[in-house]
C-alpha positions in Angstrom: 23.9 -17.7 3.9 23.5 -14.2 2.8 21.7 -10.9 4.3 18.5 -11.8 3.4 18.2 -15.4 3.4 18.9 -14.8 6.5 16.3 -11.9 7.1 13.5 -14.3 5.6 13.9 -16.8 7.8 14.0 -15.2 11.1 11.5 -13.0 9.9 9.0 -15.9 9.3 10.1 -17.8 12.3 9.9 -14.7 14.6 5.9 -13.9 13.0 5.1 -17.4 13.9 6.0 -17.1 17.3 4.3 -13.9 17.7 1.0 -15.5 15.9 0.9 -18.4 18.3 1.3 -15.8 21.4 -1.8 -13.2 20.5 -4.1 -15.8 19.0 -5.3 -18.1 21.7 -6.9 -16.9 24.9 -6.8 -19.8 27.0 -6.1 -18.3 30.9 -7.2 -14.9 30.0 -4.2 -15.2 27.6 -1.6 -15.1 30.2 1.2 -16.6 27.8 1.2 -13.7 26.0 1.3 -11.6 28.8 4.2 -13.4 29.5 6.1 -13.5 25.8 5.4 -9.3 26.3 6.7 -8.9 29.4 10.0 -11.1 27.7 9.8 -8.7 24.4 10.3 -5.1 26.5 12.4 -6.3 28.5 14.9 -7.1 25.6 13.9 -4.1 23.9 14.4 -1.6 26.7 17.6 -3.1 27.4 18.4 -2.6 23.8 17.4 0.8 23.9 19.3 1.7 27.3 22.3 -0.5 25.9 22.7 2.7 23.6 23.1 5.4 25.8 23.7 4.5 29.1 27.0 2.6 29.6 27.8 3.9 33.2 28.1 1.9 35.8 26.5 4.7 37.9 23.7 4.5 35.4 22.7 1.0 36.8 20.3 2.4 39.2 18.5 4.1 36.6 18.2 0.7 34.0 16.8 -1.5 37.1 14.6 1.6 37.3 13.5 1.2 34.1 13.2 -2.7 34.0 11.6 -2.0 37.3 8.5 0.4 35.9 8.5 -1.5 32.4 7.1 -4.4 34.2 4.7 -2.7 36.5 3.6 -0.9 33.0 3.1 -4.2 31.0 1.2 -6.0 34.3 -0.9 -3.1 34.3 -2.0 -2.9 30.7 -2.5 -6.9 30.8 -5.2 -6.2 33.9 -7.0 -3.7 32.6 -7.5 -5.2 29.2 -9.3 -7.8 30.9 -11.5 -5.3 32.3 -13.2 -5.7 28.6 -12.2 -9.1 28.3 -14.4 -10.0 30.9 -17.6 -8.5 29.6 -17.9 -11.5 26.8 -15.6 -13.7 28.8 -15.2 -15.8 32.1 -12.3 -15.2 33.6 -12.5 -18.4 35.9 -11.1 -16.6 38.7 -13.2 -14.7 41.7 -9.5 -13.8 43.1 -8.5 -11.5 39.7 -12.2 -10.1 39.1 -12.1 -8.8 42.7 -8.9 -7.2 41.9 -10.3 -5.9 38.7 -13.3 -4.8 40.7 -10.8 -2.4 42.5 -8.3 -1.4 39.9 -8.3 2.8 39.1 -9.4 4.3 35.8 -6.8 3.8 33.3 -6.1 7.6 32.9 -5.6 7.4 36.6 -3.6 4.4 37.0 -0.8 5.0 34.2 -1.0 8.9 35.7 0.1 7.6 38.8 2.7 5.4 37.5 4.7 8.1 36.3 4.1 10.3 39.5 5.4 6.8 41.1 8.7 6.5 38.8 9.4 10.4 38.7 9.6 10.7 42.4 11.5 7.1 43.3 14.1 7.8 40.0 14.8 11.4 41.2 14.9 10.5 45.2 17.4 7.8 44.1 19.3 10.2 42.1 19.3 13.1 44.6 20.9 10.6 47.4 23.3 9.0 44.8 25.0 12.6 44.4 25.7 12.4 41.3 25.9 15.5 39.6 27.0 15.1 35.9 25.2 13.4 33.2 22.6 12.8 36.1 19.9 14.6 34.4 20.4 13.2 30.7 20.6 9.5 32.5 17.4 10.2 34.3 15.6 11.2 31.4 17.2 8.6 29.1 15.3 5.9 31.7 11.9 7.2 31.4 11.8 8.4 27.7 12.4 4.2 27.6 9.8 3.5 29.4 7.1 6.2 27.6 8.5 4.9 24.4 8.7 1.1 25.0 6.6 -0.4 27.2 3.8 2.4 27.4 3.4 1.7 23.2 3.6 -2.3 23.1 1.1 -2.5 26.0 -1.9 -1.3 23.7 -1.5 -4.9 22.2 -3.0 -6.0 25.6 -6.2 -3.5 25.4 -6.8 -4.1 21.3 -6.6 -8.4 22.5 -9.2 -7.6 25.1 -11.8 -6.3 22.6 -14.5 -8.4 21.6 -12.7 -8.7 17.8 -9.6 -8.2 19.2 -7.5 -11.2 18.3 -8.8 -10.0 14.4 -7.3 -6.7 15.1 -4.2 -7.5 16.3 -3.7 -9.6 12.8 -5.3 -6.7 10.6 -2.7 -3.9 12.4 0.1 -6.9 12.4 -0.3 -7.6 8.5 -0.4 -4.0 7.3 2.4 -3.4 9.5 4.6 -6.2 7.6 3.4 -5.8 4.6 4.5 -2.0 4.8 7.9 -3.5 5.9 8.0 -6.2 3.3 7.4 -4.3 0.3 9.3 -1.5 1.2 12.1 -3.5 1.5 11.4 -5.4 -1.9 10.2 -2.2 -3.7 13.8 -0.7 -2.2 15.8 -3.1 -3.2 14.6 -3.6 -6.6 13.3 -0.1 -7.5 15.4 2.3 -5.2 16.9 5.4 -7.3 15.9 8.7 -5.8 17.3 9.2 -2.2 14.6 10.4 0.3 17.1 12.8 1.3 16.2 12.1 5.4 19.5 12.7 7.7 18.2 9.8 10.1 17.7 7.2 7.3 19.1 8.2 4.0 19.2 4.8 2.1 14.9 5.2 2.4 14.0 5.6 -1.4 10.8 7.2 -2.9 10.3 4.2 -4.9 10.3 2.2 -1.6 7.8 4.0 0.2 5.9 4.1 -3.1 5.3 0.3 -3.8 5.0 -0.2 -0.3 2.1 2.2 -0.3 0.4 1.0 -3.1 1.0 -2.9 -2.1 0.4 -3.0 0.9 -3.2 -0.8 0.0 -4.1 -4.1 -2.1 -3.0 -6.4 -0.2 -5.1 -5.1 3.1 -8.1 -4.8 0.9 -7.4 -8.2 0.0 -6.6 -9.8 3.2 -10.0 -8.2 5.0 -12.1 -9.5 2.3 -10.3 -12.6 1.8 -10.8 -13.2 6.0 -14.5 -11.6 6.1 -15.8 -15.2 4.0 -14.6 -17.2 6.0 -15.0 -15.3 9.4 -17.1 -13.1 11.8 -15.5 -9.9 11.4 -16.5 -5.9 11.9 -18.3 -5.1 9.2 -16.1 -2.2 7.1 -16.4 -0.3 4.0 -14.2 -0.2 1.0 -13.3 3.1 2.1 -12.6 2.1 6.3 -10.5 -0.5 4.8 -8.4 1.6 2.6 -8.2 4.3 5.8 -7.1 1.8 8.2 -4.3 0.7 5.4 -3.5 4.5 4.8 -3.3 5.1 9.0 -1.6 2.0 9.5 1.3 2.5 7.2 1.9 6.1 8.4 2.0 5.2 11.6 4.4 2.1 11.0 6.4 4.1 8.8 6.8 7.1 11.5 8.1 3.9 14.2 10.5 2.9 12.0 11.8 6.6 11.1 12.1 7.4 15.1 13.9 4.5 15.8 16.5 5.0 13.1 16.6 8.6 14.9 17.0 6.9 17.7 20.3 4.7 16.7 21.8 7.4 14.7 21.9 9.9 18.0 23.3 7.0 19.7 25.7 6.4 16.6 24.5 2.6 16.4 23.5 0.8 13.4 21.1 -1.7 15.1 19.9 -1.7 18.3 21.5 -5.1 19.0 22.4 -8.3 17.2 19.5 -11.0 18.6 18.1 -11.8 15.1 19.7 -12.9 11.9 19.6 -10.2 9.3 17.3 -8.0 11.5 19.9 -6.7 13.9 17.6 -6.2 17.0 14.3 -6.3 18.7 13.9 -2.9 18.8 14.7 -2.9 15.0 11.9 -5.5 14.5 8.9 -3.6 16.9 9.6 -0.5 16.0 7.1 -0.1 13.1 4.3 -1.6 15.0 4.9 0.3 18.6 3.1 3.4 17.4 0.7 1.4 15.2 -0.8 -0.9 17.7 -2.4 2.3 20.2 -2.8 5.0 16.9 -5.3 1.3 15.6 -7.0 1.7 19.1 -7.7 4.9 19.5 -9.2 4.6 16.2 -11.1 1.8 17.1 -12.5 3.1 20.0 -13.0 6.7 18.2 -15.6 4.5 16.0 -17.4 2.9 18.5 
């Protein structure tokens, strides 16, 4: 089976997984806080797997694991904070903890007080001199870059459209990816000339653009007759497509950045013609809280 063959398959088998995760909301969707908690835990140890070998950086990677969780659990609780204004949560134990949970700004804040101070403690009674700096920050540019950005899929699925969002930021983000890669593939001849990806083409980026532009506009139309959705312009449309796929497009630059400092082609080998998770999320990491912010800019 060759290359991409291979890269269909997984890649439709992998979407319908992630579909049947963010689309139900049965127990305060707590299955997809779950299949997230599963997905940066791979990722992160994809990520670390590329720079930090040592046994002495073992510390650090728990750590990490450690804080990814706490980051994720966090996320998930206060995106029912919104959930819960349209929705009942069926449970007087987690809306009294709800009740008492900090300000977002203030609870992420203190989460990276929290892992600054127990990281460096650990590594200031560990004595370990060299490299202990570049490990250190290794562990938490993880966590800011990982778990911090997949999170915002919890606070877009607690919105009162969110399980619409999550599809509209999803589909742009693929079909970026998709028609890039066809586009690429068919099309490629003048190099982008980019040290951190230099097999990128012009003509990929270019059909993508212009694809994927038609196909959004088609796909929120297309969904709108069929289903009560926000109400949005030609023009909103087109900007979310244009935001979207510069966003997606910048994830998927930084994480070739990413693997070329490390001197790695993938960031692992879990999926058939993909390489790894990281190589699958990366587009849609800085998507997901740019399509938030944006959301919420809006009203």
């Amino acid at each position: 089976m060759n290359e991409t063959i291979k890269r269909i398959i997984s890649g439709f088998l992998i979407a319908c997984v992630y579909a049947g995760f963010f689309q139900f909301d049965f127990w305060n969707f707590l299955p997809l806080y779950f299949f997230i908690c599963a997905v940066t835990i791979i990722v992160i140890n994809e990520f670390y797997s590329m720079y930090l070998g040592d046994r002495l950086d073992a510390m650090n990677k728990f750590g990490g694991r450690f804080f990814t969780i706490l980051i994720v659990t966090l996320a998930y609780l206060q995106s029912l904070v919104d959930f819960r204004r349209s929705h009942d949560l069926g449970s007087n134990l987690l809306n009294e903890i709800l009740d008492h949970l900090p300000a977002r700004s203030e609870t992420f804040l203190g989460v990276f007080i929290l892992m600054f101070l127990t990281l460096g403690i650990c590594n200031i009674l560990t004595a370990r001199l060299k490299g202990a700096i570049f490990s250190l920050g290794i562990t938490i540019f993880g966590v800011i870059y990982i778990p911090v950005s997949i999170s915002f899929i919890f606070l877009l699925r607690g919105q009162d459209d969110g399980v619409f969002y999550i599809w509209l930021v999803s589909f742009i983000t693929v079909m970026t990816d998709v028609w890039g890669y066809v586009f690429g593939k068919l099309f490629g001849r003048h190099k982008l000339s980019l040290p951190v990806s230099p097999n990128k083409t012009w003509e990929g980026y270019g059909g993508a653009f212009v694809m994927q532009l038609l196909c959004t506009i088609g796909f929120y139309f297309g969904v709108k007759n069929f289903f009560n959705v926000p109400e949005y312009s030609l023009a909103q449309v087109a900007f979310i497509s244009i935001l979207i796929f510069v966003t997606s497009v910048f994830g998927d630059l930084f994480e070739s950045l990413v693997k070329r400092n490390a001197d790695a082609k993938d960031s692992g080998s879990l999926l058939p013609g993909h390489g790894g998770l990281l190589d699958r999320v990366d587009s849609i990491m800085f998507s997901l809280p740019v399509f938030y912010f944006y959301i919420r800019a809006i009203g």
